[in-house]
PDB file of N, CA, C and O in Angstrom:
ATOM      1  N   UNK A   1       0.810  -1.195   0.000  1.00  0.00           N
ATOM      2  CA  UNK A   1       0.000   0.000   0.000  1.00  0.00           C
ATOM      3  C   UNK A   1       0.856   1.263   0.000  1.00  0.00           C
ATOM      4  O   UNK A   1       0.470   2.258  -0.612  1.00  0.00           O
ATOM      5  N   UNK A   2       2.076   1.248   0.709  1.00  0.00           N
ATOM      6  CA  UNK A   2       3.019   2.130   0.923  1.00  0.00           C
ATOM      7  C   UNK A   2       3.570   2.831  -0.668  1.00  0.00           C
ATOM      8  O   UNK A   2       3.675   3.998  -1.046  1.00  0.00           O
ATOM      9  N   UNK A   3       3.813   1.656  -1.263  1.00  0.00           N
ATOM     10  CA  UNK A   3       4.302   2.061  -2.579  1.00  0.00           C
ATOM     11  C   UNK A   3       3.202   2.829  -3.422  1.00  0.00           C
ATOM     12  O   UNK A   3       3.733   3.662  -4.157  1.00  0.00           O
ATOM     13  N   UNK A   4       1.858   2.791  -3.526  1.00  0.00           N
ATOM     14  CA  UNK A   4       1.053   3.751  -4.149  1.00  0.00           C
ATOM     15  C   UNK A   4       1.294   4.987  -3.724  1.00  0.00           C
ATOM     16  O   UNK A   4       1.940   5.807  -4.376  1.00  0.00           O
ATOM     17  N   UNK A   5       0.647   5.258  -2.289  1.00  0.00           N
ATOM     18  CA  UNK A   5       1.052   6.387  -1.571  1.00  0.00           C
ATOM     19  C   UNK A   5       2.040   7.061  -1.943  1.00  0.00           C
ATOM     20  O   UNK A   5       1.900   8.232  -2.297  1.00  0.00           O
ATOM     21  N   UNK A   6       3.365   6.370  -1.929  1.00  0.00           N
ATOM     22  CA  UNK A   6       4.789   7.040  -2.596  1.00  0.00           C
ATOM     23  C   UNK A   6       4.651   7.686  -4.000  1.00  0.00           C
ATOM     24  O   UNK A   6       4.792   8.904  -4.113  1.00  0.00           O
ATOM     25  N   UNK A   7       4.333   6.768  -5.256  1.00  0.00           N
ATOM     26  CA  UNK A   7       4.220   6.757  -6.617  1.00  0.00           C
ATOM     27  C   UNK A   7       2.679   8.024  -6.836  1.00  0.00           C
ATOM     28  O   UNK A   7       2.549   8.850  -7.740  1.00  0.00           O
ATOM     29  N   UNK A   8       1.910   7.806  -5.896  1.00  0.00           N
ATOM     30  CA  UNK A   8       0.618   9.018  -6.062  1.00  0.00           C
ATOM     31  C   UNK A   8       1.514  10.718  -5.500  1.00  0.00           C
ATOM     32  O   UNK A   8       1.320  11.830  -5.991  1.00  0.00           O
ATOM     33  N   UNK A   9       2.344  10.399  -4.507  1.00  0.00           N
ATOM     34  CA  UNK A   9       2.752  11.980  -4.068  1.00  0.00           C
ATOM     35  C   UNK A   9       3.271  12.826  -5.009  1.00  0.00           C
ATOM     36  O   UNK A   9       3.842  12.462  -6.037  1.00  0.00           O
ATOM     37  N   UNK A  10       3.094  13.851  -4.696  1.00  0.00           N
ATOM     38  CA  UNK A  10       3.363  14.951  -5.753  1.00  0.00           C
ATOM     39  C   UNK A  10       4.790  15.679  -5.032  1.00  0.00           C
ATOM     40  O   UNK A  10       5.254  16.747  -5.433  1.00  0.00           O
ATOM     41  N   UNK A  11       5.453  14.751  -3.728  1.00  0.00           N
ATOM     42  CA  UNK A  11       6.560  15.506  -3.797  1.00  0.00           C
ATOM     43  C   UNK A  11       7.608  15.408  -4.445  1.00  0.00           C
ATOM     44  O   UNK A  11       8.672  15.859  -4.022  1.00  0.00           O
ATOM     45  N   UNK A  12       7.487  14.820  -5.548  1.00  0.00           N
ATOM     46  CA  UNK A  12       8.479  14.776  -6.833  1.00  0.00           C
ATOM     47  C   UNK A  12       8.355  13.922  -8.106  1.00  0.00           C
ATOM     48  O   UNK A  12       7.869  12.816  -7.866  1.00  0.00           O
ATOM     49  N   UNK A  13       8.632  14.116  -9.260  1.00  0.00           N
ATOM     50  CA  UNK A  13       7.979  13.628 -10.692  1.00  0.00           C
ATOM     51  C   UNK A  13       8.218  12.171 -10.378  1.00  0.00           C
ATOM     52  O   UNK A  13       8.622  11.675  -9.326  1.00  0.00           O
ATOM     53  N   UNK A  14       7.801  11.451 -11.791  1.00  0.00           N
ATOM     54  CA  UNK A  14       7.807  10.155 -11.750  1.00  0.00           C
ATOM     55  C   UNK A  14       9.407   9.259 -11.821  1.00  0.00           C
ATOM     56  O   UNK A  14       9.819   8.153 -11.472  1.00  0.00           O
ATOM     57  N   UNK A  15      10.055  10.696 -12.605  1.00  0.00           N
ATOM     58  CA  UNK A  15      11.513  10.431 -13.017  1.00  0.00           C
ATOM     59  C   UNK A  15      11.905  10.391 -11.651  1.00  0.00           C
ATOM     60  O   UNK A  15      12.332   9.291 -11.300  1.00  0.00           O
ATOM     61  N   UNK A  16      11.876  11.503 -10.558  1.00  0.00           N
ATOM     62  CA  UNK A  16      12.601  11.300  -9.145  1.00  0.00           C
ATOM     63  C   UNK A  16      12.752   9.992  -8.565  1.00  0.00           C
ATOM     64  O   UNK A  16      13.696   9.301  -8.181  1.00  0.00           O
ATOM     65  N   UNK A  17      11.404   9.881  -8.636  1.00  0.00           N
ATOM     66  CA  UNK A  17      10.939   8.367  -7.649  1.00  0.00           C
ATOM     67  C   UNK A  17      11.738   6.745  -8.385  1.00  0.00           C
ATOM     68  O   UNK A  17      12.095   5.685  -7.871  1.00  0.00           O
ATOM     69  N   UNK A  18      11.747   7.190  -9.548  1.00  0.00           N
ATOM     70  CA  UNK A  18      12.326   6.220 -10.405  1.00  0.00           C
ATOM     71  C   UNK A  18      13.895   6.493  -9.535  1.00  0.00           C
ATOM     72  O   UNK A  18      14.218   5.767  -8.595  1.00  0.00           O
ATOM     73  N   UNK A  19      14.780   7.662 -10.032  1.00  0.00           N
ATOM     74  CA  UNK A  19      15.795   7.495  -9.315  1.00  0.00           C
ATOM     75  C   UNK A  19      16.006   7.122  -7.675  1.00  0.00           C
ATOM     76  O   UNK A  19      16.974   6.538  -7.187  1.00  0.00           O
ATOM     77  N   UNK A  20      14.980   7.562  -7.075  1.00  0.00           N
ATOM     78  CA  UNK A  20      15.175   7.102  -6.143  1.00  0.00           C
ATOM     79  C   UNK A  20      15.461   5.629  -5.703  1.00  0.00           C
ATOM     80  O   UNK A  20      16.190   5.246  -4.788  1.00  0.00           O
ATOM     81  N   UNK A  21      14.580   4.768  -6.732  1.00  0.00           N
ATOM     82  CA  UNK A  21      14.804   2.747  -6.672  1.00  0.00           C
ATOM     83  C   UNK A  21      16.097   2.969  -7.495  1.00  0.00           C
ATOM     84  O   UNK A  21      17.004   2.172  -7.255  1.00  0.00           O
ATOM     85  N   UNK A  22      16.295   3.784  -8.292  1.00  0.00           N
ATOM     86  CA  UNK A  22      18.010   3.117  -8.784  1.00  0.00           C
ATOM     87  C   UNK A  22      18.567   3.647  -7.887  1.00  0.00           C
ATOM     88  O   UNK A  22      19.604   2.989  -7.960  1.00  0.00           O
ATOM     89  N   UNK A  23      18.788   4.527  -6.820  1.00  0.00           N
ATOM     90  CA  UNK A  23      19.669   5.264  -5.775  1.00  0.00           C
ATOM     91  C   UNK A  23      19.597   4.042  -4.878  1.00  0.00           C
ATOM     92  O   UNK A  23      20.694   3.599  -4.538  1.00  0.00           O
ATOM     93  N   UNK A  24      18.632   3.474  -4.473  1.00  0.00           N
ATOM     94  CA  UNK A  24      18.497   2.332  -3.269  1.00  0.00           C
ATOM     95  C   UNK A  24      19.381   1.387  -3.897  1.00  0.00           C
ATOM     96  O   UNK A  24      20.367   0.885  -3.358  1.00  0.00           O
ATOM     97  N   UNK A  25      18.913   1.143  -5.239  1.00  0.00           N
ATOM     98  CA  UNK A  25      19.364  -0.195  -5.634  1.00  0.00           C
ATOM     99  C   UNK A  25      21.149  -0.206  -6.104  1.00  0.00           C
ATOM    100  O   UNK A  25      21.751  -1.225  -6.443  1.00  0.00           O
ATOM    101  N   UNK A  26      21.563   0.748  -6.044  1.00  0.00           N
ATOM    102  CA  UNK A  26      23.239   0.740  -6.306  1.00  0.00           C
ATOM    103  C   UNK A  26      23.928   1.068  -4.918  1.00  0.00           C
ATOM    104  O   UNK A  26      25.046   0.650  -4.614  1.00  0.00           O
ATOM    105  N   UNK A  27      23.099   1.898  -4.076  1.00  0.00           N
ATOM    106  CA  UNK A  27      23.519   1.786  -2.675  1.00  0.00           C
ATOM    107  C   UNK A  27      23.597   0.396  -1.658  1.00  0.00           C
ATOM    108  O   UNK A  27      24.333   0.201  -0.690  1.00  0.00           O
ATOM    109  N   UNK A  28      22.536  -0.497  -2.269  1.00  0.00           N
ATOM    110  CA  UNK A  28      22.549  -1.807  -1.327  1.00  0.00           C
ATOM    111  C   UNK A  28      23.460  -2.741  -1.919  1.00  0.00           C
ATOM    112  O   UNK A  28      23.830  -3.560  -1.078  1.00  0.00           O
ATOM    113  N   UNK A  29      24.113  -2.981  -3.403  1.00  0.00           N
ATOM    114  CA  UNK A  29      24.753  -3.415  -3.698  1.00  0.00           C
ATOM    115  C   UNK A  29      26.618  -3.171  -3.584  1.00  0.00           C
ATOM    116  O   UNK A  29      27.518  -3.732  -4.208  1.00  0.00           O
ATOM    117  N   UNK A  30      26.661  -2.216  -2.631  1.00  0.00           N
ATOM    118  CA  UNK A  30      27.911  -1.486  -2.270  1.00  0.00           C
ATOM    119  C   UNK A  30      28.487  -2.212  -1.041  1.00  0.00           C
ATOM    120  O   UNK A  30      27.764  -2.466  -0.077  1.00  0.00           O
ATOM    121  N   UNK A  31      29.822  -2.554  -1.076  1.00  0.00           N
ATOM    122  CA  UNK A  31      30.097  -2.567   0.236  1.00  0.00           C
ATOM    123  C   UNK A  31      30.745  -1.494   1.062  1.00  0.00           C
ATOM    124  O   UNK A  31      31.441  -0.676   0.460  1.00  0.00           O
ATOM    125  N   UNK A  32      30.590  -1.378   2.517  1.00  0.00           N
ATOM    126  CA  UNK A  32      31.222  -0.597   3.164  1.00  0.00           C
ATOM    127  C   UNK A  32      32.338  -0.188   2.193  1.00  0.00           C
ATOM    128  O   UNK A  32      31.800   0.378   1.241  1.00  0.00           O
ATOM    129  N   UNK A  33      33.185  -0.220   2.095  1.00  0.00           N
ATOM    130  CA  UNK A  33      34.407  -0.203   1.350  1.00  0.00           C
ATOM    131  C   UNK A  33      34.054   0.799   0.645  1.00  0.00           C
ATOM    132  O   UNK A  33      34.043   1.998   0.923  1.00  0.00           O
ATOM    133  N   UNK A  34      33.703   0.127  -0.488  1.00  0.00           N
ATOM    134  CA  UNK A  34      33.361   1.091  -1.837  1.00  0.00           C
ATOM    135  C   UNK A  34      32.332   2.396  -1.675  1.00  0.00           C
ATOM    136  O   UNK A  34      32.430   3.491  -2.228  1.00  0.00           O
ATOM    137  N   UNK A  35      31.303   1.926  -0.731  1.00  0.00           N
ATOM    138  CA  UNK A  35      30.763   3.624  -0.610  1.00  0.00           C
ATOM    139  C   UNK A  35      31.473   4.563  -0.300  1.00  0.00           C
ATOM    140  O   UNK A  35      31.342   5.646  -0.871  1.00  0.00           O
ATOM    141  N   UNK A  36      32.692   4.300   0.999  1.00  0.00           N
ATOM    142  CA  UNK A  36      33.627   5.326   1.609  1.00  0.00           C
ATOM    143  C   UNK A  36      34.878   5.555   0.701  1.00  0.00           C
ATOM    144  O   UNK A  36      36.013   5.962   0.945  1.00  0.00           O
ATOM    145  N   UNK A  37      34.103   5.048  -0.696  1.00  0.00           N
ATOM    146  CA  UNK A  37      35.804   5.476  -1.869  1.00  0.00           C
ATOM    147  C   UNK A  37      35.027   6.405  -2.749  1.00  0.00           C
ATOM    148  O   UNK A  37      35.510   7.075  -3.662  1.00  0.00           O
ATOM    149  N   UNK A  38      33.955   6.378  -2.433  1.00  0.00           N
ATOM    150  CA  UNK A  38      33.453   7.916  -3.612  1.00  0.00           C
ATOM    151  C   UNK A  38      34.081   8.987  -3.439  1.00  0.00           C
ATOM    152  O   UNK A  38      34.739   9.294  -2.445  1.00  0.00           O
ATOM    153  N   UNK A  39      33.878   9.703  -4.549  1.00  0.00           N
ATOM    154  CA  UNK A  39      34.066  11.082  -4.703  1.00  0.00           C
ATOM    155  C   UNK A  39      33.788  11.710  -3.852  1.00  0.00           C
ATOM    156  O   UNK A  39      32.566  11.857  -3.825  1.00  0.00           O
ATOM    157  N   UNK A  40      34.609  12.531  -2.564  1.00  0.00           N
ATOM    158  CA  UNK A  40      33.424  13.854  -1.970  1.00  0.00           C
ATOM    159  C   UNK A  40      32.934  14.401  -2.887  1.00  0.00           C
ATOM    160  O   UNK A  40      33.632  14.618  -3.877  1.00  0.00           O
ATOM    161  N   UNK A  41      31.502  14.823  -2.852  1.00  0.00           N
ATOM    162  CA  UNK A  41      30.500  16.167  -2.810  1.00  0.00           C
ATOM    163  C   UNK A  41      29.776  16.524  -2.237  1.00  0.00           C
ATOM    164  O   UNK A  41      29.312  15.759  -1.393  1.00  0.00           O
ATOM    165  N   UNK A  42      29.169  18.077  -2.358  1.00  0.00           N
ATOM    166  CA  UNK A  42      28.380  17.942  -1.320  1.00  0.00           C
ATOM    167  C   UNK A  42      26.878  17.356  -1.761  1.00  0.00           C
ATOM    168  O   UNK A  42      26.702  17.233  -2.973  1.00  0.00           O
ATOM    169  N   UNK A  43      25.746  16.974  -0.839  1.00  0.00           N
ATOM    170  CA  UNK A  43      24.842  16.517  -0.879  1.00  0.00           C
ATOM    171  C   UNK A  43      23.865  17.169  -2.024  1.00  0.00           C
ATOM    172  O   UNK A  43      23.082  16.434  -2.625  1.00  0.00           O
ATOM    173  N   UNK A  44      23.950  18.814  -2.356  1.00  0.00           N
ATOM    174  CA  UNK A  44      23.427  19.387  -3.635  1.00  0.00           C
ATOM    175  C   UNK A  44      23.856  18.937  -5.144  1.00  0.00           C
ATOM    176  O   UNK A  44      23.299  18.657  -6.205  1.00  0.00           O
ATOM    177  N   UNK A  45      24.874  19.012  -4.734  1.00  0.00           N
ATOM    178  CA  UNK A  45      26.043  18.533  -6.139  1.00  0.00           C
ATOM    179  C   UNK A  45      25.238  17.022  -6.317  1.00  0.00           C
ATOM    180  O   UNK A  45      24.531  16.988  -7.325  1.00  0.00           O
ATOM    181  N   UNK A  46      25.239  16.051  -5.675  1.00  0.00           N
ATOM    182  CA  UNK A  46      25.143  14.786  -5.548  1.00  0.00           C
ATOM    183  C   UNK A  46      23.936  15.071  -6.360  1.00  0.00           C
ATOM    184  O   UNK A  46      24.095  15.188  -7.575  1.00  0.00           O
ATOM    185  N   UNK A  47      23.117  15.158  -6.008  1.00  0.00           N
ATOM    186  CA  UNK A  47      21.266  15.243  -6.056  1.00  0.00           C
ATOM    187  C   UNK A  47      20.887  15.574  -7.622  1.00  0.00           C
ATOM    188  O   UNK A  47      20.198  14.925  -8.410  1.00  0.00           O
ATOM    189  N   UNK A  48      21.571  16.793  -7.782  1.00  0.00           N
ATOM    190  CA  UNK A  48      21.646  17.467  -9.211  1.00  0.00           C
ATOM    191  C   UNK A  48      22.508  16.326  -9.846  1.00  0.00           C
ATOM    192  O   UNK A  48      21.961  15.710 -10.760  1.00  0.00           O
ATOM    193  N   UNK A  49      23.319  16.087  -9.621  1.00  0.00           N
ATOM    194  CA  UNK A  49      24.286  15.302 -10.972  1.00  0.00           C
ATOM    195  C   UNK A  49      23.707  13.900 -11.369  1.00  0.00           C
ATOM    196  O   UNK A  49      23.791  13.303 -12.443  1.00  0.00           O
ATOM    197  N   UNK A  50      23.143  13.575 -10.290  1.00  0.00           N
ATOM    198  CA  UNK A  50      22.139  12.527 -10.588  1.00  0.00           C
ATOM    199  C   UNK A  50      20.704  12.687 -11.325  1.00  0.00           C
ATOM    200  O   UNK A  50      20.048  11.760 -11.801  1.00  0.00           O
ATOM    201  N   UNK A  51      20.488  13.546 -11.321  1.00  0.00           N
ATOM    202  CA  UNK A  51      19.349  14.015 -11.974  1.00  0.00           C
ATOM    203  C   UNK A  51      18.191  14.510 -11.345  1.00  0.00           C
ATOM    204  O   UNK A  51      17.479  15.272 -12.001  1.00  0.00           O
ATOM    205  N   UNK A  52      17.869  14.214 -10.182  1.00  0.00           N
ATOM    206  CA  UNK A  52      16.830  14.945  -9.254  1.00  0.00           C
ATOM    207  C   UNK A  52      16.025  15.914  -9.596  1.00  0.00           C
ATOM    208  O   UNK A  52      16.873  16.785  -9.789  1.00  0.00           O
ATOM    209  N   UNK A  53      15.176  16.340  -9.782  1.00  0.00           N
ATOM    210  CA  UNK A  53      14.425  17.362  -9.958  1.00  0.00           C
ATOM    211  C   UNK A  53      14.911  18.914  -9.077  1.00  0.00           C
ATOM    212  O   UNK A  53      15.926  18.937  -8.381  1.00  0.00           O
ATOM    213  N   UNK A  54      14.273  19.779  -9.202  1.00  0.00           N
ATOM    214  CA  UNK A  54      14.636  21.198  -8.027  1.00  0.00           C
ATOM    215  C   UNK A  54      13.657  20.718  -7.290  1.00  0.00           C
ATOM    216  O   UNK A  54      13.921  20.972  -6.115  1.00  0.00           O
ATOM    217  N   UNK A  55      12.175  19.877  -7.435  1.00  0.00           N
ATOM    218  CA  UNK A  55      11.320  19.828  -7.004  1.00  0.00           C
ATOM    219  C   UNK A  55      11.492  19.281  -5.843  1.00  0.00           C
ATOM    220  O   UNK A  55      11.663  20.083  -4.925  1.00  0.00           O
ATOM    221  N   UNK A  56      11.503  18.082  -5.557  1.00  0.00           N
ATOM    222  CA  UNK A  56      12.108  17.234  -4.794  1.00  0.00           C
ATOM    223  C   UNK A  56      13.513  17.550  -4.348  1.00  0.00           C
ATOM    224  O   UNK A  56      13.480  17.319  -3.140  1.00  0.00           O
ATOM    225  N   UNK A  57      14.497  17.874  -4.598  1.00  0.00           N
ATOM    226  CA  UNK A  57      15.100  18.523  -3.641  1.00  0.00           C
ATOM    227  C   UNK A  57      14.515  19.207  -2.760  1.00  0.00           C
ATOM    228  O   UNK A  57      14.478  18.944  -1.558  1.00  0.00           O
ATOM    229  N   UNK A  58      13.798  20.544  -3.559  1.00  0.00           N
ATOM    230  CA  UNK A  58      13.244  21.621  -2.342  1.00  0.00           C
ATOM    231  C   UNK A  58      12.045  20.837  -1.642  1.00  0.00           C
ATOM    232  O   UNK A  58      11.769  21.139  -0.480  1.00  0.00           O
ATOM    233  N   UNK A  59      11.640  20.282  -2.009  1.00  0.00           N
ATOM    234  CA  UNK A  59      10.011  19.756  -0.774  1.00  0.00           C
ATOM    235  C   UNK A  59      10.631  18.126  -0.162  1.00  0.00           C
ATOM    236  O   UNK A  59      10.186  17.379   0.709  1.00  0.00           O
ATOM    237  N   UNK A  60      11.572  18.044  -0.870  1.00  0.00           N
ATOM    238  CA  UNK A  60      11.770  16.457   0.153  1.00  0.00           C
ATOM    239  C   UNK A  60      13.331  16.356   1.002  1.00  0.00           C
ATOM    240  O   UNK A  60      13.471  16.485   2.218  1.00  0.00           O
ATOM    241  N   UNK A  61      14.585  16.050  -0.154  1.00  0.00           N
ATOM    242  CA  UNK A  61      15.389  16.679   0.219  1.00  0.00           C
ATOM    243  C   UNK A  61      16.062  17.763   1.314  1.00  0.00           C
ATOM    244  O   UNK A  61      16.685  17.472   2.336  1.00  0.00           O
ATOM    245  N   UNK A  62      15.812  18.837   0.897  1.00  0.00           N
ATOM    246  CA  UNK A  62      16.129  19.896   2.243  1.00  0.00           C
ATOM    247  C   UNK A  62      15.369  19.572   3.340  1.00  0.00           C
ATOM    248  O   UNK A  62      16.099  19.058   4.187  1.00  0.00           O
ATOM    249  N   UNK A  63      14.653  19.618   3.566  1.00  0.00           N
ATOM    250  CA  UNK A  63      13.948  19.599   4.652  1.00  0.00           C
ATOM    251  C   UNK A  63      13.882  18.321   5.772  1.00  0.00           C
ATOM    252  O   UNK A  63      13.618  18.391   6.973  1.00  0.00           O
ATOM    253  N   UNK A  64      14.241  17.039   4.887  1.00  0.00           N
ATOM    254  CA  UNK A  64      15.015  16.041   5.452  1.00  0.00           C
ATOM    255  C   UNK A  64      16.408  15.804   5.859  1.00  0.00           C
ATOM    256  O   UNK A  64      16.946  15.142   6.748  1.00  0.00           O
ATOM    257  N   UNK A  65      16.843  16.633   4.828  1.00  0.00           N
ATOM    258  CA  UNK A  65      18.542  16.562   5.620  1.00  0.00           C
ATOM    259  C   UNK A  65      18.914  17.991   6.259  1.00  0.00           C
ATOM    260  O   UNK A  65      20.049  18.424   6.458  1.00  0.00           O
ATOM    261  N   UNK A  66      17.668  18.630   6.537  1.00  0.00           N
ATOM    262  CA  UNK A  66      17.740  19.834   7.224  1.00  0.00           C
ATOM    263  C   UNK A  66      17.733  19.390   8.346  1.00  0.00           C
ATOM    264  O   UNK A  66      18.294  20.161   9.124  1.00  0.00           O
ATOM    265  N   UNK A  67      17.211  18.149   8.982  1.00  0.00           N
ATOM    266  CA  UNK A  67      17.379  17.655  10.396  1.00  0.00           C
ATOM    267  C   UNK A  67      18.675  17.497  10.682  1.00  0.00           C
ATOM    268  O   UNK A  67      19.295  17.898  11.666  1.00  0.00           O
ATOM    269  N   UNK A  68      19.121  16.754   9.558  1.00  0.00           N
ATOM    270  CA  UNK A  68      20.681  16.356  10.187  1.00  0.00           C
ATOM    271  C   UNK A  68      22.047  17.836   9.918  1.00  0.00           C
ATOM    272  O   UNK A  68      23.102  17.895  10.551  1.00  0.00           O
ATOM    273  N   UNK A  69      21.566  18.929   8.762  1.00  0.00           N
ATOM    274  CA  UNK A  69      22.671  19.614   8.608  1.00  0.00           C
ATOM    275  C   UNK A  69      21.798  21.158   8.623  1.00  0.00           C
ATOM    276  O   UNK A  69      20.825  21.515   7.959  1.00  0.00           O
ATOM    277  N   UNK A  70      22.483  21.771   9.521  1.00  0.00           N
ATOM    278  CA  UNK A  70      22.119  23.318   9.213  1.00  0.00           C
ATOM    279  C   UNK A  70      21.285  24.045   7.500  1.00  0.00           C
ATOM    280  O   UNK A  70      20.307  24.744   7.233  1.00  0.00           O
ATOM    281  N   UNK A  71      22.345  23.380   6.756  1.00  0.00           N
ATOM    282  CA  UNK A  71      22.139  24.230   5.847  1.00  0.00           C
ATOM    283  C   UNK A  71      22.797  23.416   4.480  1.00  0.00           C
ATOM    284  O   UNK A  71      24.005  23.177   4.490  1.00  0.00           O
ATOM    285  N   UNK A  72      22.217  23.130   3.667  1.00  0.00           N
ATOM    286  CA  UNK A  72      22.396  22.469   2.847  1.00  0.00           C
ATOM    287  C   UNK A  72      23.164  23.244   1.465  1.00  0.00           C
ATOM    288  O   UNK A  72      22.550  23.858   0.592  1.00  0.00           O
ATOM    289  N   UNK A  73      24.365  23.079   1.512  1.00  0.00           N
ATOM    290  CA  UNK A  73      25.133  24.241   0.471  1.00  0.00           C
ATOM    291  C   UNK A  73      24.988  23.861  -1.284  1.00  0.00           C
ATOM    292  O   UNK A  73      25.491  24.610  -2.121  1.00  0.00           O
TER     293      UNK A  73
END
């Protein structure tokens, strides 16, 4: 039921949500190791280069990792 709910919200296009299952799905296939050999960037850079919408950044994004960081550069 969860997954409609998700796929019906309007806090980001259909393309986001799509990236979002390829974001899960290359993140769970990582080991410790290899995640901590990426590239730094920061979390904007990341979002955008992946393709993200502005949309979803601004209504999902910020405001979620606004818990964990002041200010999202």
């Amino acid at each position: 039921m969860a997954i409609f709910q998700t796929l019906a919200s309007s806090v980001g296009t259909m393309g986001d949500k799509l990236r979002i299952a390829e974001l899960m799905r290359r993140t769970q296939s990582l080991s410790f190791d290899e995640l901590f050999r990426q590239t730094p960037k920061t979390t904007l850079a990341f979002l955008q280069e992946f393709g993200f919408s502005e949309q979803i950044i601004n209504r999902f994004f910020r405001p979620f990792f606004g818990v964990f960081f002041w200010k999202m550069s």
